[in-house]
BABA-535505 format. One record per residue (C-alpha): z, y, x. Coordinates in Angstrom, 3 decimals, m for minus. Example, Ala and Ser with C-alpha at 12.3 -4.5 7.8 and 13.67 -1.06 7.14 Angstrom:
# residues 2
<pt><z>7.800</z><y>m4.500</y><x>12.300</x></pt>
<pt><z>7.140</z><y>m1.060</y><x>13.670</x></pt>
This chain:
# residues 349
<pt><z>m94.943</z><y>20.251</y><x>12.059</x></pt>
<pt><z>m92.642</z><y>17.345</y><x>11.984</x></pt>
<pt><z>m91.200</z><y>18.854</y><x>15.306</x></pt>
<pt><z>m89.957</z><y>21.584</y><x>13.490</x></pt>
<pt><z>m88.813</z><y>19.370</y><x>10.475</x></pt>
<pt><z>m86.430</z><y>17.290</y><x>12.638</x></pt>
<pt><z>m85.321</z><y>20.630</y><x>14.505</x></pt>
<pt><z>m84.219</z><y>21.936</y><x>10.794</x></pt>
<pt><z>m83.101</z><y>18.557</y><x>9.861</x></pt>
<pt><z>m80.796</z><y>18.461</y><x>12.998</x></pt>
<pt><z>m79.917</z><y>22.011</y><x>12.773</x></pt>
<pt><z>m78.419</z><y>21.684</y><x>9.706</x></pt>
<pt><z>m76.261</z><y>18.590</y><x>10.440</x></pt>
<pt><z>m74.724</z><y>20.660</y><x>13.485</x></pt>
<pt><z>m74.023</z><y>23.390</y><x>10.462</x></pt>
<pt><z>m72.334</z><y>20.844</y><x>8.231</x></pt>
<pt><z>m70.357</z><y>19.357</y><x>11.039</x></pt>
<pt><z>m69.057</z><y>22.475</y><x>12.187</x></pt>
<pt><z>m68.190</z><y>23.641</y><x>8.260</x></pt>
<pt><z>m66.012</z><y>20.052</y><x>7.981</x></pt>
<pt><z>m64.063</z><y>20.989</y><x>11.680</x></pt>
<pt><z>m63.370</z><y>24.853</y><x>10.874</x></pt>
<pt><z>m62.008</z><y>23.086</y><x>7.150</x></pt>
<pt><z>m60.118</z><y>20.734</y><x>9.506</x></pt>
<pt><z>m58.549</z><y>23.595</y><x>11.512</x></pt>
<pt><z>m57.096</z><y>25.454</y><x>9.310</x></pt>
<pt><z>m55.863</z><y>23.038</y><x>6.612</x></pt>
<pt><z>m52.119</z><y>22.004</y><x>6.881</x></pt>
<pt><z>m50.494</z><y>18.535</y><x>5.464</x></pt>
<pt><z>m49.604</z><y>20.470</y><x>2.113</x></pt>
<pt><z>m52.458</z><y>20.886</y><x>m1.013</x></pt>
<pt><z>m55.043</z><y>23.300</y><x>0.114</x></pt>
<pt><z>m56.915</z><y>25.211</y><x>m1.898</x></pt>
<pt><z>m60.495</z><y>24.954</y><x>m1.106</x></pt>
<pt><z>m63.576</z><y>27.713</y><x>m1.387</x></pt>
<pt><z>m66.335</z><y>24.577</y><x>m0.876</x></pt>
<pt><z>m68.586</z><y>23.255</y><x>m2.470</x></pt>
<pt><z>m67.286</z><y>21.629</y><x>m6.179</x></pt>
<pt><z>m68.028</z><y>18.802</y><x>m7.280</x></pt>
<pt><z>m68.004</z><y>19.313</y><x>m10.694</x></pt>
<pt><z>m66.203</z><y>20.926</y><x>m13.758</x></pt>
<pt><z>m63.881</z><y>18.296</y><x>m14.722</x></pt>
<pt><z>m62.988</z><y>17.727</y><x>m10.920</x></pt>
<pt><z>m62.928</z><y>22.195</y><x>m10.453</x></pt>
<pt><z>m59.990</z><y>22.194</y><x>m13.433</x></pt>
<pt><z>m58.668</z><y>19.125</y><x>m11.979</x></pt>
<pt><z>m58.165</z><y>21.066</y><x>m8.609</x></pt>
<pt><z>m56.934</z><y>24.457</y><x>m10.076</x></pt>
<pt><z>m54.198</z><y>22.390</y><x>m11.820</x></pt>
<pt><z>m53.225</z><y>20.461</y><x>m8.914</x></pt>
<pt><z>m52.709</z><y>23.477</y><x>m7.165</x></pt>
<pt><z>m50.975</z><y>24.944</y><x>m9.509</x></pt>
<pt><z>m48.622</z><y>22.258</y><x>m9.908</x></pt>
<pt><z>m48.357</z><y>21.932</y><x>m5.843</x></pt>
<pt><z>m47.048</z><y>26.075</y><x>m5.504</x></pt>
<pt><z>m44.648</z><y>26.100</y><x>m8.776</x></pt>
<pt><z>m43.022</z><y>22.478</y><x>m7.723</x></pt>
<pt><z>m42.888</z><y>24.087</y><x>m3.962</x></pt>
<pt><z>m41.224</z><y>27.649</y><x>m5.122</x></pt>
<pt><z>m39.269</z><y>25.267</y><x>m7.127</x></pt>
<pt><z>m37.460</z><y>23.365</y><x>m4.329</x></pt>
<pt><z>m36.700</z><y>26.639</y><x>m2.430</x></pt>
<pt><z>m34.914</z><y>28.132</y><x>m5.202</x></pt>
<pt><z>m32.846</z><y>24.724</y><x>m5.466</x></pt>
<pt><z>m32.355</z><y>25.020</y><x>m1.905</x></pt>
<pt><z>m31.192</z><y>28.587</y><x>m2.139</x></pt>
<pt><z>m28.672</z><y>27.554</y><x>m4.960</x></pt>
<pt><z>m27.460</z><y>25.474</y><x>m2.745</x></pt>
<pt><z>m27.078</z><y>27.472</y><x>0.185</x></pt>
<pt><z>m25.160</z><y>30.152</y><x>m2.399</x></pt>
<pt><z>m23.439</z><y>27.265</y><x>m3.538</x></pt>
<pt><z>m22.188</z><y>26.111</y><x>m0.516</x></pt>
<pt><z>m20.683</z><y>29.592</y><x>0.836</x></pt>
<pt><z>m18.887</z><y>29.825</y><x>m2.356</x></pt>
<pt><z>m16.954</z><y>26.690</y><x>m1.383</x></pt>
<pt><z>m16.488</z><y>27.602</y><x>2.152</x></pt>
<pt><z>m15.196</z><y>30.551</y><x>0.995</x></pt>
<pt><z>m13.063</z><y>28.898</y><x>m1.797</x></pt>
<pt><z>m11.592</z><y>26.877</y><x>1.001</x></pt>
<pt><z>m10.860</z><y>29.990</y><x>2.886</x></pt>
<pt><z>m8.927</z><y>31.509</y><x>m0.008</x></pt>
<pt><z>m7.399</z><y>28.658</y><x>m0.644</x></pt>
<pt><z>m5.390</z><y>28.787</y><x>2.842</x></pt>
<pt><z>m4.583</z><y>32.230</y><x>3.007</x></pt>
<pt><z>m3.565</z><y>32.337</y><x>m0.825</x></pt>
<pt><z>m0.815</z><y>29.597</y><x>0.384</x></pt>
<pt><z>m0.080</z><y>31.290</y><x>3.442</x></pt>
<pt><z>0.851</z><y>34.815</y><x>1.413</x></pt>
<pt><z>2.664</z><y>31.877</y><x>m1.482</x></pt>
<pt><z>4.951</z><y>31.008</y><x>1.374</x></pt>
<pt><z>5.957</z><y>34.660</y><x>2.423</x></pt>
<pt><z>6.508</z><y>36.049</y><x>m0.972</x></pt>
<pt><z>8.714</z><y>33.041</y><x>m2.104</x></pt>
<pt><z>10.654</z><y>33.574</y><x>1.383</x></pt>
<pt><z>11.055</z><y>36.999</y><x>0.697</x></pt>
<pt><z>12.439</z><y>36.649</y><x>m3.177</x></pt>
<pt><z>14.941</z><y>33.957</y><x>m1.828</x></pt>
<pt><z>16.490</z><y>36.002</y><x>1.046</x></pt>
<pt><z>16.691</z><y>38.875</y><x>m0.856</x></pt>
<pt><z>16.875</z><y>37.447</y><x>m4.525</x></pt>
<pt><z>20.767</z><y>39.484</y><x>m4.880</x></pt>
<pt><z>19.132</z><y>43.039</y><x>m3.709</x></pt>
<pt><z>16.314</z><y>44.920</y><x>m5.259</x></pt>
<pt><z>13.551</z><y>43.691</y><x>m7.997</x></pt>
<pt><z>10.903</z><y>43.663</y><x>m5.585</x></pt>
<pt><z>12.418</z><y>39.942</y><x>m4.155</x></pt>
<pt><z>11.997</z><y>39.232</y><x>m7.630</x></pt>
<pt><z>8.512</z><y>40.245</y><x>m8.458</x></pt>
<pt><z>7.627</z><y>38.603</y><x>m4.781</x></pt>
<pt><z>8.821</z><y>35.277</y><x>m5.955</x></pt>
<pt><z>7.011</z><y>35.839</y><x>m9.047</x></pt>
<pt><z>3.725</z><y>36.219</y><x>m7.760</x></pt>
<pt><z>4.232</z><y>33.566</y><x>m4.790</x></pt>
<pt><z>4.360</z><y>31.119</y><x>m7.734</x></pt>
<pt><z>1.267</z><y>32.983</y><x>m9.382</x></pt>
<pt><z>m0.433</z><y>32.441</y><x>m6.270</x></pt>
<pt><z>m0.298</z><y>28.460</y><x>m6.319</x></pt>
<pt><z>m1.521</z><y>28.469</y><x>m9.756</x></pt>
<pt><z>m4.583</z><y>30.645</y><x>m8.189</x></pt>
<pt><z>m5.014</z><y>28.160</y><x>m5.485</x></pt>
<pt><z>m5.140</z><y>25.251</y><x>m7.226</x></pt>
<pt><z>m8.068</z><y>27.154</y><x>m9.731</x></pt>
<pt><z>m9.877</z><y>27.537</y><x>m6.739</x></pt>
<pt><z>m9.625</z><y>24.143</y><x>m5.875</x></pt>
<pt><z>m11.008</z><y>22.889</y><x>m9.289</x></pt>
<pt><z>m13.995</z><y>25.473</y><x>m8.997</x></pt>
<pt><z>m15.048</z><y>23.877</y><x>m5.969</x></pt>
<pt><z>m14.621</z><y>20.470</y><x>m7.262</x></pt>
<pt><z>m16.345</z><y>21.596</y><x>m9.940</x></pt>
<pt><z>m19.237</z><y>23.177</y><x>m7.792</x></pt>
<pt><z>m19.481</z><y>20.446</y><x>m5.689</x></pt>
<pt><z>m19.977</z><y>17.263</y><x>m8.342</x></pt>
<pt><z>m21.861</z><y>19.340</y><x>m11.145</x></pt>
<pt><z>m24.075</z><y>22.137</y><x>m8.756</x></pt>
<pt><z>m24.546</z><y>21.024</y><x>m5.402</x></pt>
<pt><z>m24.976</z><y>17.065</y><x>m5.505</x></pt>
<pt><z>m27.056</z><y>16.857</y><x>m8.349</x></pt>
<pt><z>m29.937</z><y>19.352</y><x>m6.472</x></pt>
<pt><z>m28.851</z><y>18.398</y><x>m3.037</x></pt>
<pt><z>m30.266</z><y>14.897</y><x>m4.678</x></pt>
<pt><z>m33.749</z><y>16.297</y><x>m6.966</x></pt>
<pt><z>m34.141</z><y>18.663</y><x>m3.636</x></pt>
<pt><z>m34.376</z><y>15.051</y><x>m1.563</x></pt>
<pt><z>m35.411</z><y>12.523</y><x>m3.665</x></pt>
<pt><z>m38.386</z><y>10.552</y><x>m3.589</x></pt>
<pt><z>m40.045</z><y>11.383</y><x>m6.905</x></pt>
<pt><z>m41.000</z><y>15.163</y><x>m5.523</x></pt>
<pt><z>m42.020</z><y>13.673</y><x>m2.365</x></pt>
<pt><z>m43.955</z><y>10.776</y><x>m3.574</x></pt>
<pt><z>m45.870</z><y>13.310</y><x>m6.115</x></pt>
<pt><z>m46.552</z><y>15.868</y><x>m3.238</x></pt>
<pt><z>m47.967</z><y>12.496</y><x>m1.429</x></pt>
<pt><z>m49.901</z><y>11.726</y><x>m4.133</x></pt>
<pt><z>m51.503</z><y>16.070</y><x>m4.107</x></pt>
<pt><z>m52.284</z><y>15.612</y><x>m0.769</x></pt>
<pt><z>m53.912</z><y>12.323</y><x>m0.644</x></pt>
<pt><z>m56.129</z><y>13.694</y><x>m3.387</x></pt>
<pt><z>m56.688</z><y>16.875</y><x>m1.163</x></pt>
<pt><z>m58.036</z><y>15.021</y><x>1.618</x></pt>
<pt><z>m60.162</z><y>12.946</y><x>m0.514</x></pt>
<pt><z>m61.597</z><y>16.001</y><x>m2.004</x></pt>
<pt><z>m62.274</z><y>17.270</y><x>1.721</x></pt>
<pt><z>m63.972</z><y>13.681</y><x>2.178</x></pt>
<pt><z>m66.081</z><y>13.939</y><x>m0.823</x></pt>
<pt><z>m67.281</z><y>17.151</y><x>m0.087</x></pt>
<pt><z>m68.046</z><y>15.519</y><x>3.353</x></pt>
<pt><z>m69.997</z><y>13.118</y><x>1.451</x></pt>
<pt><z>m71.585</z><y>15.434</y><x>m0.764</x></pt>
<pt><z>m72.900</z><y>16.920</y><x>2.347</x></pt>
<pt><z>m74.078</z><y>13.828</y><x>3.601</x></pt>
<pt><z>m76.314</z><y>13.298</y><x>0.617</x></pt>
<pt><z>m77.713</z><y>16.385</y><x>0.707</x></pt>
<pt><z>m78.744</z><y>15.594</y><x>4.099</x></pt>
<pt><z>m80.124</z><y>12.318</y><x>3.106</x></pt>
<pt><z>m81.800</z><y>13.672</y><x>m0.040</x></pt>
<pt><z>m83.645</z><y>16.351</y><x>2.412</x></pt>
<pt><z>m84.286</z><y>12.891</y><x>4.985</x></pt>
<pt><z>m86.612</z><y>11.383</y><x>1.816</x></pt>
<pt><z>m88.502</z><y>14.692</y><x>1.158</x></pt>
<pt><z>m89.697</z><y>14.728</y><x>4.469</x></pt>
<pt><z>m90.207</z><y>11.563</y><x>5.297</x></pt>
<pt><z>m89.617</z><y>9.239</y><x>2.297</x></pt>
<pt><z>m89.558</z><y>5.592</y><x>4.415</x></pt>
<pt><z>m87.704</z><y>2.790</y><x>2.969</x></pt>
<pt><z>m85.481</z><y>2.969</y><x>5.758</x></pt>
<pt><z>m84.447</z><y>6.735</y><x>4.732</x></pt>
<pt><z>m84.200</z><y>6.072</y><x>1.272</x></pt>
<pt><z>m81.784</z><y>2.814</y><x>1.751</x></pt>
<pt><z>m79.286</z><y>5.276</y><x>4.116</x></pt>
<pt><z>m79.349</z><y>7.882</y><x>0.911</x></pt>
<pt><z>m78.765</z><y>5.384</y><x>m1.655</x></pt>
<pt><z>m75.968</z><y>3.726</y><x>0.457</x></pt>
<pt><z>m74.481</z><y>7.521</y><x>0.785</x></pt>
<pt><z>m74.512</z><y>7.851</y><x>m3.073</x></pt>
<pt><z>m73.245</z><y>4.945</y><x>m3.888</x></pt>
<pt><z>m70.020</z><y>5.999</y><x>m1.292</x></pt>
<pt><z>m70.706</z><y>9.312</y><x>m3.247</x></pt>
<pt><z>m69.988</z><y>8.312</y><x>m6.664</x></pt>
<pt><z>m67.215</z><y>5.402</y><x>m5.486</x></pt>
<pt><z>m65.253</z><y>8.531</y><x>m3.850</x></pt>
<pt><z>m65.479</z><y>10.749</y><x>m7.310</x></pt>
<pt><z>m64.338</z><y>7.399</y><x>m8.959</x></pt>
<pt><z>m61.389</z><y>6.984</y><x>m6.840</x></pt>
<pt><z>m60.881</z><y>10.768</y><x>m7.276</x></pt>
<pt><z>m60.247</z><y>10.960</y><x>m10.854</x></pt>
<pt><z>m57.949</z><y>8.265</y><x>m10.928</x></pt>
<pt><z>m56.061</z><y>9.778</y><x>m8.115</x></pt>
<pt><z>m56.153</z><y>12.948</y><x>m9.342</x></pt>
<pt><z>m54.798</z><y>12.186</y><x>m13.237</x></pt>
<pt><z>m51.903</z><y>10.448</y><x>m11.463</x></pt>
<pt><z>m51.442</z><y>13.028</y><x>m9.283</x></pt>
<pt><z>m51.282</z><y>15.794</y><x>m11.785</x></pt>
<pt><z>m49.124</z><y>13.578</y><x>m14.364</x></pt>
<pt><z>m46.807</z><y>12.480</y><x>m11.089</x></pt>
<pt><z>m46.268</z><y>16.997</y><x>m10.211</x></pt>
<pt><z>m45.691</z><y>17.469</y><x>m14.033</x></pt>
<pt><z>m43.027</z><y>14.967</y><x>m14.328</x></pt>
<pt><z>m40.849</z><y>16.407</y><x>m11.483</x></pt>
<pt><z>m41.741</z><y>20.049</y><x>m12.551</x></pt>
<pt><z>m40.162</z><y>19.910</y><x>m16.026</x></pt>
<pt><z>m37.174</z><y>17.988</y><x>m14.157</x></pt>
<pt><z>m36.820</z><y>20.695</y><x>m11.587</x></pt>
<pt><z>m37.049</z><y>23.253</y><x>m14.376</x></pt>
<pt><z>m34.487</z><y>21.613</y><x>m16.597</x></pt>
<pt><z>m32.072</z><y>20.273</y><x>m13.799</x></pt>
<pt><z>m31.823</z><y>23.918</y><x>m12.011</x></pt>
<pt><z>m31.485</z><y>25.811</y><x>m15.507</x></pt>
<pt><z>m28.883</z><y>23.306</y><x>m16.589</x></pt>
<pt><z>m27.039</z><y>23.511</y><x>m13.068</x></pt>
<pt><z>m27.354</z><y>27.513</y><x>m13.377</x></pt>
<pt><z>m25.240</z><y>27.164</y><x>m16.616</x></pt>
<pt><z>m22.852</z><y>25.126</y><x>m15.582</x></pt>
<pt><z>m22.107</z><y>26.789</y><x>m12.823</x></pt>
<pt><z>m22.343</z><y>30.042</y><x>m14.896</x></pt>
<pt><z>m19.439</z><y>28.464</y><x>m17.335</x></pt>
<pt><z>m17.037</z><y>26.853</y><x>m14.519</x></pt>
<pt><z>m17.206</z><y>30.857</y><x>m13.116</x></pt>
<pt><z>m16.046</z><y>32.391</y><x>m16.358</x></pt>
<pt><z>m13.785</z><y>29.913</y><x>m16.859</x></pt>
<pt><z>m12.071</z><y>29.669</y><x>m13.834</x></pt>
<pt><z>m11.639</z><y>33.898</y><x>m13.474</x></pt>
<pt><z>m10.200</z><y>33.567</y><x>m17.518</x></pt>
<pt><z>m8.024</z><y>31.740</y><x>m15.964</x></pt>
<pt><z>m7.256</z><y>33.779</y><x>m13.265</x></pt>
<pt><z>m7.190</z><y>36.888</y><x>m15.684</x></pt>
<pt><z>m4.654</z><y>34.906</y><x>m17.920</x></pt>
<pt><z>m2.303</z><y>33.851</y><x>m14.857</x></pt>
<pt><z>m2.020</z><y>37.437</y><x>m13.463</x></pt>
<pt><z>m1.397</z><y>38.828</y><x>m16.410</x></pt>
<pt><z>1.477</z><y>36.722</y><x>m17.305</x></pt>
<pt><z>2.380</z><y>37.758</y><x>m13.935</x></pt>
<pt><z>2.433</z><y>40.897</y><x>m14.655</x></pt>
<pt><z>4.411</z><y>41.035</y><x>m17.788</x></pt>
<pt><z>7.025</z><y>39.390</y><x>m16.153</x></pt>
<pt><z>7.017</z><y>41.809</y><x>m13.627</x></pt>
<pt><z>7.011</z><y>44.646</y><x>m15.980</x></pt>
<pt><z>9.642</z><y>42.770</y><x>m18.225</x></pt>
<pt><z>11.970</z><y>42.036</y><x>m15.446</x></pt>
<pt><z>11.654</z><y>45.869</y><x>m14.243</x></pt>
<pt><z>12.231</z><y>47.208</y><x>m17.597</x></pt>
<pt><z>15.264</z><y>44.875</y><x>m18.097</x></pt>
<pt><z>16.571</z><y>45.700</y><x>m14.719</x></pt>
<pt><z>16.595</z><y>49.420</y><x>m15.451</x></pt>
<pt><z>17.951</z><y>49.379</y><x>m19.056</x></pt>
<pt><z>20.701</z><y>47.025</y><x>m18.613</x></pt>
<pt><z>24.220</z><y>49.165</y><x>m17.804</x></pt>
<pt><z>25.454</z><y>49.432</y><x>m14.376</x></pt>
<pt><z>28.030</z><y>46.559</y><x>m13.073</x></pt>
<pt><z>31.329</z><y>48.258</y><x>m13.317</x></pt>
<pt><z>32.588</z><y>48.571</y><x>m9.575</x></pt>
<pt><z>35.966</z><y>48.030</y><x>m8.670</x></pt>
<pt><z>38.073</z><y>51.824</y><x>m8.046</x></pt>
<pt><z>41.542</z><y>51.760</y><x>m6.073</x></pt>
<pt><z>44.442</z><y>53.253</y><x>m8.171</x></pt>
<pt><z>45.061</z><y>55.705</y><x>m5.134</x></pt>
<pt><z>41.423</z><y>57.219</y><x>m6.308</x></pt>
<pt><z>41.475</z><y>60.611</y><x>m8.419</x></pt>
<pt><z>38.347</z><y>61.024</y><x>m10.995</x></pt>
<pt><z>37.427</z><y>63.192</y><x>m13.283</x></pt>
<pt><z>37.127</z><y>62.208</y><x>m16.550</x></pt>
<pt><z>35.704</z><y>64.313</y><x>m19.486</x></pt>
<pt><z>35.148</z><y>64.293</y><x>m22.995</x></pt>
<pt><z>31.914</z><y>63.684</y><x>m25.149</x></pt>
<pt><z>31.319</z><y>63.655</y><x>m28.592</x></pt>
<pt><z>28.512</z><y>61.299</y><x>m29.947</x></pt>
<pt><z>26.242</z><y>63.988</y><x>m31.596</x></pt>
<pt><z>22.929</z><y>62.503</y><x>m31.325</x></pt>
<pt><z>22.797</z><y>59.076</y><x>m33.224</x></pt>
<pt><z>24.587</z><y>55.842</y><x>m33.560</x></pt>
<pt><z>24.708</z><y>53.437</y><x>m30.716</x></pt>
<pt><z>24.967</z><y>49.591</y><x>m31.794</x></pt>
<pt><z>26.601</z><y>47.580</y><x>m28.953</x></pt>
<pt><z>23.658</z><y>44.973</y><x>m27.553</x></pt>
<pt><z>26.135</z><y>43.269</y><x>m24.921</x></pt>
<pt><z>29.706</z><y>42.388</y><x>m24.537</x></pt>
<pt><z>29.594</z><y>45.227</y><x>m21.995</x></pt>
<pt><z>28.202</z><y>47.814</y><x>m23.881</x></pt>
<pt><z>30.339</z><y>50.388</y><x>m26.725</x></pt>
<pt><z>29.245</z><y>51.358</y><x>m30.118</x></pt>
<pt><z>29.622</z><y>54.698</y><x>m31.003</x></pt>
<pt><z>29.193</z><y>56.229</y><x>m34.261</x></pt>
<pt><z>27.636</z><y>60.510</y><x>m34.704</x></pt>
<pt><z>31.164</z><y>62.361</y><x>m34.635</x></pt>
<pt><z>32.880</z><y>59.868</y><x>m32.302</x></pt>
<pt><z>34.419</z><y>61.400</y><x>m29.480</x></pt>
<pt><z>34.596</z><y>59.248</y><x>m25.798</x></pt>
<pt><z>36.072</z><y>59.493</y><x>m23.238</x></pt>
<pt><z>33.512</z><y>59.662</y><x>m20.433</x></pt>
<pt><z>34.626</z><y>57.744</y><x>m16.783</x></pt>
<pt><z>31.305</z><y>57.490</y><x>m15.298</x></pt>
<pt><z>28.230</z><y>58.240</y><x>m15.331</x></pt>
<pt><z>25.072</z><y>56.233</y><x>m14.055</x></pt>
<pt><z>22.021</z><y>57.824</y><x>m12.386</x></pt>
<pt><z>20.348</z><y>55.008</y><x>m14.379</x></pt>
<pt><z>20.801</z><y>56.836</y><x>m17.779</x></pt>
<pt><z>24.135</z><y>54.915</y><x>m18.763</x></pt>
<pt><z>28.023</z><y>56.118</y><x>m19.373</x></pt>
<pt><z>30.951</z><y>54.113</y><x>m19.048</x></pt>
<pt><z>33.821</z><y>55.646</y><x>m21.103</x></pt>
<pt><z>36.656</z><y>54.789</y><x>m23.698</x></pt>
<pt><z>36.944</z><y>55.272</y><x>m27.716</x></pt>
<pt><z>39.210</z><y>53.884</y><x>m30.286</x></pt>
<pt><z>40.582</z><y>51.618</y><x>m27.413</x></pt>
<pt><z>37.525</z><y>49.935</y><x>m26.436</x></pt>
<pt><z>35.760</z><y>50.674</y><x>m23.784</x></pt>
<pt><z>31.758</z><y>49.688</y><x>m22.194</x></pt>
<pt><z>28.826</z><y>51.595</y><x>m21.566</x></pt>
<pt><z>26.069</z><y>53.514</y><x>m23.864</x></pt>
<pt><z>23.019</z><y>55.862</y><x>m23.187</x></pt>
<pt><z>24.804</z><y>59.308</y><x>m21.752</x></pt>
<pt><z>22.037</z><y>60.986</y><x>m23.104</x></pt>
<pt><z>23.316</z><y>60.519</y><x>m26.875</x></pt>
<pt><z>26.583</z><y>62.272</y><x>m26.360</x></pt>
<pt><z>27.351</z><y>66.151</y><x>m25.502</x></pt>
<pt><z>30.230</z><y>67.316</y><x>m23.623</x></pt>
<pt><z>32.757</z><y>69.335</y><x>m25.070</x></pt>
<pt><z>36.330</z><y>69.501</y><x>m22.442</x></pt>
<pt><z>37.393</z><y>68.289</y><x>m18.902</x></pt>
<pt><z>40.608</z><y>66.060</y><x>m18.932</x></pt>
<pt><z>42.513</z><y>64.809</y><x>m16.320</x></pt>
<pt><z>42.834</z><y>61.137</y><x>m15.329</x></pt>
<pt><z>46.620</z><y>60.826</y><x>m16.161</x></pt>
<pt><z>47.753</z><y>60.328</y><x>m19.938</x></pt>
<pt><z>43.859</z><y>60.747</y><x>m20.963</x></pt>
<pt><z>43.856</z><y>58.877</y><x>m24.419</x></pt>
<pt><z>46.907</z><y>60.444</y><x>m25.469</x></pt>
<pt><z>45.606</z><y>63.986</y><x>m24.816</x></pt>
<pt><z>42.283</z><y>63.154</y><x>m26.739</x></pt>
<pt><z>43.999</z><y>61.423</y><x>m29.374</x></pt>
């Protein structure tokens, strides 16, 4: 009978070993959960909040870490249109000044190579601002000691657990060593093993609470630091396209307003050899008045009658009345009778 006792007896201490290695196998440096025996209530919430803590300040640091990642493209890429916004500053401004006395497209090109500076040097300030107010400022929670030193302190406390269920194993072991066979000899081992026992569940709590209160700490930081870095960086983006939006549409306005006053103002008057014959012709004003807005253009009053030298595929005259002479809209007069070039104002007059 005692032969099979000590067969049991050793039987089970080969089970218990072989439970602690297959724990040992497959747990990793990080907090493990554990299926195991508990060692009580206050120690099971203790546990369940520690593990808690352990996966929400983990998922934590990898969504810092993909800010940053984000973070950093957007700069590289800043960078990157940094140089070719320059590059394509440099050939419009080139263009306007070699052909500033042709066409309004050398105008509107050195118009929006200027634009384009002001759009570089946004982009510059968004990465600045990315770079102090986003990037260092997690690049520093994401590798500072205070998450490292609390995920420490989780995973000292999960391998004490593992050694105190160890030890709780132990005792059982002992406990089943004094119903068999209660010698003094037994019962000294199992009270030494209890006393480790309760020392272990000591050291445990106080671990634990400073564990927990340690994850907490840098939980709420990583949760306030990445929603106040997802603002800011939210803010410096609307603000910097607003400013984009309000250079390029300056831009454009002064690309409109320099076509429109490109096609309304009259014609340059080009210079015509005497030797030349024209026709001229005469118009009466029989739309509506036409007030004079430059030193080159001629008011004309309904009933007036002009006489009509040229006319502009740009909408303008040039022609004579009352002795003056400039340009006005051709559309406001109406012709009424050819007239040859010789002795014209004394025929109309």
């Amino acid at each position: 009978m005692d032969a099979l006792r000590k067969q049991a007896s050793k039987l089970r201490e080969q089970v218990a070993k072989q439970q602690q290695a297959v724990i040992k196998q497959f747990s990793g440096t990080g907090y493990e959960s554990s299926d195991v025996m508990v060692i009580d209530e206050v120690e099971m919430q203790r546990h369940q909040q520690l593990e808690k803590l352990y996966r929400s300040t983990r998922a934590g640091k990898d969504f810092q870490k993909d800010i940053l990642r984000a973070g950093e493209a957007f700069t590289a890429i800043g960078y990157k249109q940094i140089e070719t916004g320059m590059k394509l500053s440099e050939d419009c401004c080139r263009y306007g000044a070699e052909n500033i006395n042709e066409n309004i497209l050398a105008r509107a090109a050195s118009i929006y190579g200027d634009s384009v500076k002001h759009i570089a040097k946004e982009q510059e300030e968004l990465n600045k601002l990315l770079s102090s107010q986003i990037l260092d400022p997690l690049r520093a929670m994401v590798t500072g000691a205070p998450l490292e030193d609390a995920r420490h302190l989780a995973q000292r406390y999960s391998r004490m657990r593992q050694e105190a269920e160890t030890q709780a194993t132990e005792v059982s072991r002992r406990q089943a060593r004094v119903r068999e066979a209660p010698t003094p000899e037994n019962i000294a081992r199992l009270h030494v093993a209890e006393a480790k026992m309760h020392e272990l569940k000591a050291n445990m709590a106080v671990l634990g609470k400073e564990a927990s209160a340690a994850l907490a700490a840098v939980e709420a930081q990583q949760q306030r630091l990445s929603f106040q870095r997802l603002v800011a960086m939210v803010e410096g983006e609307r603000n910097y396209h607003q400013r984009i939006a309000t250079i390029l549409g300056e831009v454009e306005a002064e690309m409109v307003s320099e076509k429109q006053r490109k096609e309304s103002a009259p014609p340059a008057i080009p210079s015509e050899s005497h030797s030349e014959k024209m026709m001229y012709f005469l118009a009466e004003m029989a739309m509506h008045a036409f007030s004079a807005g430059s030193e080159k253009e001629l008011s004309l009053n309904v009933g007036d009658y002009v006489v009509v030298r040229k006319v502009s595929n740009t909408g303008w005259a040039e022609g004579e009345c009352k002795g003056k002479a400039g340009w006005f809209p051709s559309g406001y007069v109406e012709k009424r009778q050819m007239l040859p070039t010789s002795n014209v104002a004394g025929e109309v007059y």
